[in-house]
C-alpha positions as CSV (number, residue, x, y, z in Angstrom):
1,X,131.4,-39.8,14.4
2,X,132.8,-42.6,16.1
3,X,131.3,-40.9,19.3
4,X,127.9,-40.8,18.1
5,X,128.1,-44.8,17.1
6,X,129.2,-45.9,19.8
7,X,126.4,-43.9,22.8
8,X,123.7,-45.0,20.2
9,X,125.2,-48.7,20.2
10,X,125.2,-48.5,24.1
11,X,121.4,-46.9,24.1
12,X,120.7,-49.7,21.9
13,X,121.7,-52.4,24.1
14,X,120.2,-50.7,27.1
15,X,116.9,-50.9,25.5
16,X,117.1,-54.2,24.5
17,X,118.0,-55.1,28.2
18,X,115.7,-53.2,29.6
19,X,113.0,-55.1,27.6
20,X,114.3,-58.3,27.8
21,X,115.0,-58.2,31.9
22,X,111.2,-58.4,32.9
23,X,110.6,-62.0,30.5
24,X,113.5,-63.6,32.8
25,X,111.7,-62.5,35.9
26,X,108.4,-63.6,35.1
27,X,109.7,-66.9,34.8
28,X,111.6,-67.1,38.1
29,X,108.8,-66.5,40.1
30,X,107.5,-69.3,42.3
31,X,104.3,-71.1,41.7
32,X,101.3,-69.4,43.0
33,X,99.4,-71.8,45.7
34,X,96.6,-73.7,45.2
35,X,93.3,-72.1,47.1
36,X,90.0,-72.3,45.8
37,X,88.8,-70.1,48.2
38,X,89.3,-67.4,51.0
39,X,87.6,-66.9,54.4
40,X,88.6,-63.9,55.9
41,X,88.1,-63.4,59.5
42,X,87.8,-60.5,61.4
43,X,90.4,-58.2,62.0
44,X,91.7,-58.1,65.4
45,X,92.7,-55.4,67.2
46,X,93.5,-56.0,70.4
47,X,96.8,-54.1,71.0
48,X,96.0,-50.9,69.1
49,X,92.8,-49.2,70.3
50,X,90.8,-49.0,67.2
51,X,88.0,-47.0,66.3
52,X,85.2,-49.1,65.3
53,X,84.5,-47.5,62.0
54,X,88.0,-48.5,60.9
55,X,87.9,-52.0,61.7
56,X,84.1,-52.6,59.7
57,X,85.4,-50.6,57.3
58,X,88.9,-52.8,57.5
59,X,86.5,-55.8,57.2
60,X,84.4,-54.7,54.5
61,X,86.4,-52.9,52.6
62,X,88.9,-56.1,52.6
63,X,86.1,-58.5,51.4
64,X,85.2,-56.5,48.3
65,X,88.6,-56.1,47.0
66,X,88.8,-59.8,47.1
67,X,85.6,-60.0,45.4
68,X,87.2,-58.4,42.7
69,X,89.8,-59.9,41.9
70,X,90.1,-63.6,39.7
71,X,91.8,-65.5,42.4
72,X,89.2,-67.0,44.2
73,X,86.2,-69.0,43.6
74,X,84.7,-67.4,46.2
75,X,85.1,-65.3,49.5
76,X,83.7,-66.3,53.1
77,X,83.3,-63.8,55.6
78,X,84.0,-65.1,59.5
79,X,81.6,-67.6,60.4
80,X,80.2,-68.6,57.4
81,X,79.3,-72.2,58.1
82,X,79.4,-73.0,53.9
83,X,83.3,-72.9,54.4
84,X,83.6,-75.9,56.4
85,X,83.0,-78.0,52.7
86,X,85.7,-76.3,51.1
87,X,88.4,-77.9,49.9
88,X,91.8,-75.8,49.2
89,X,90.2,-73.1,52.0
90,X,92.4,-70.1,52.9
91,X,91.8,-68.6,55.9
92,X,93.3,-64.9,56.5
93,X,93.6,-64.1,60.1
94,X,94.5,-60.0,60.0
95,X,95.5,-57.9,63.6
96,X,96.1,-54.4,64.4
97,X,99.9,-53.5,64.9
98,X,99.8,-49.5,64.4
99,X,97.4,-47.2,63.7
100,X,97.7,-43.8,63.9
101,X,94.6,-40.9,63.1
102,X,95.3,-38.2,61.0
103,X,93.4,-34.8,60.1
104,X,91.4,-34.4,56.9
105,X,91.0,-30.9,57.7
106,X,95.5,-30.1,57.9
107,X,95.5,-32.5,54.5
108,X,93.6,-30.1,53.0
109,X,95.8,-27.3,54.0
110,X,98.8,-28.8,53.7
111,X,100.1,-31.9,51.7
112,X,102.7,-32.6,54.2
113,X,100.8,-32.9,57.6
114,X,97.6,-35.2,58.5
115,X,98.6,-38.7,57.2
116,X,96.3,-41.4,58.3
117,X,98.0,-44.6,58.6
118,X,96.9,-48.5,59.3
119,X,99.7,-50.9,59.5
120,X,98.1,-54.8,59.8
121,X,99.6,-58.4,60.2
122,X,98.1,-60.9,57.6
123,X,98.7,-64.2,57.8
124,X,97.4,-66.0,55.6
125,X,96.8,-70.1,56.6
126,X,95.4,-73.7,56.4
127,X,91.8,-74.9,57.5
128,X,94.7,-76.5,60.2
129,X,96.4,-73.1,60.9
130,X,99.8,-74.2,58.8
131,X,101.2,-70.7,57.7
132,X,101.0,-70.5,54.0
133,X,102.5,-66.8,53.8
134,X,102.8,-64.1,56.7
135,X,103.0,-59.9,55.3
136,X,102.9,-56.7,56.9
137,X,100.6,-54.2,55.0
138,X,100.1,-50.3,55.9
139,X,97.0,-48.8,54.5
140,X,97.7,-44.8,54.2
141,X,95.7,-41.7,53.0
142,X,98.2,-38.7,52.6
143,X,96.7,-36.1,50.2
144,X,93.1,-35.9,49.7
145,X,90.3,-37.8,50.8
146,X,88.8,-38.9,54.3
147,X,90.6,-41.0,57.2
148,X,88.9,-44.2,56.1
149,X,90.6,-44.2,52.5
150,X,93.2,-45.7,54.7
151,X,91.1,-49.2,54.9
152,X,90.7,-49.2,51.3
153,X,94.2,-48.4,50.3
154,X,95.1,-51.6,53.0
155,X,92.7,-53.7,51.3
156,X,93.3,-53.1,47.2
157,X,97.2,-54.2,48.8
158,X,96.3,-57.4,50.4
159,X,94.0,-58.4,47.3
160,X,96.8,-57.7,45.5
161,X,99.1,-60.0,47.5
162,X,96.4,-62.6,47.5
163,X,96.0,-62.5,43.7
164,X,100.2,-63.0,43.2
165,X,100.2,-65.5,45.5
166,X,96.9,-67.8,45.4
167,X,95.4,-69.5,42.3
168,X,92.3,-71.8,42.0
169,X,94.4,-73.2,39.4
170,X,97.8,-73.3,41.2
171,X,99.7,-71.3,38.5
């Protein structure tokens, strides 16, 4: 009996931990930056030879998923002469550091072989250039699906890290 007691008094408290640990860690987590708004310049790819239906589908791929999230007032594309106004501006300056082309046709057969894989450098900076926060991302397609679900797995991650990081409000 006293057996019983005590695992369900251990369970107990393991639950309650387990609950309790993720209020702590919200509130440890630093401020999110103050931008009001994103311009997101193209992605280079200088280094890594890179077909050119990735990188406009990198590009494009990227600006809707930042679109969609709450983060940002609004998103620029490169060149947009409105962002010049902005105040609290982010630019994102992205570049090619891997890349390697898989098979549609030996995911299909097999789940282990044909992985198409991105892997990008974003830096995300002042109108001045001042580094506000630097992040490797790798965009991957393993299962189903064509080679350019790749650039969209890359770019629901970055608008992710964007949305954790950057606020229009600064919280």
């Amino acid at each position: 009996m006293k057996r019983i007691l005590s695992t369900v008094v251990s369970l107990s408290v393991s639950a309650v931990l387990f609950v309790v640990s993720p209020l702590f860690a919200e509130k440890n987590q630093p401020a999110k930056i103050k931008a009001a708004a994103i311009q997101v310049r193209m992605i280079q790819s200088d280094e890594i030879k890179l077909p050119a239906e990735f990188q406009i589908s990198l590009y494009e791929n990227l600006i809707r998923q930042l679109e969609k999230q709450d983060g940002f007032e609004h998103v620029y594309r490169d060149g947009d002469r409105n962002a010049a106004n902005v105040a609290d501006l982010v630019v994102l300056h992205s570049s090619v550091r891997g890349f390697k082309a898989g098979s549609e046709r030996a995911r299909q057969v097999t789940t282990v072989a044909g992985t198409t894989s991105v892997a990008i450098h974003c830096q995300f900076t002042t109108v001045d250039g001042k580094s506000l926060l630097e992040q490797d991302v790798k965009g991957k397609v393993r299962f189903f699906g064509g080679n350019l679900r790749a650039t969209y797995d890359f770019a629901k991650k970055t608008a992710r890290i964007a949305q954790e990081n950057f606020s229009s409000t600064g919280r």
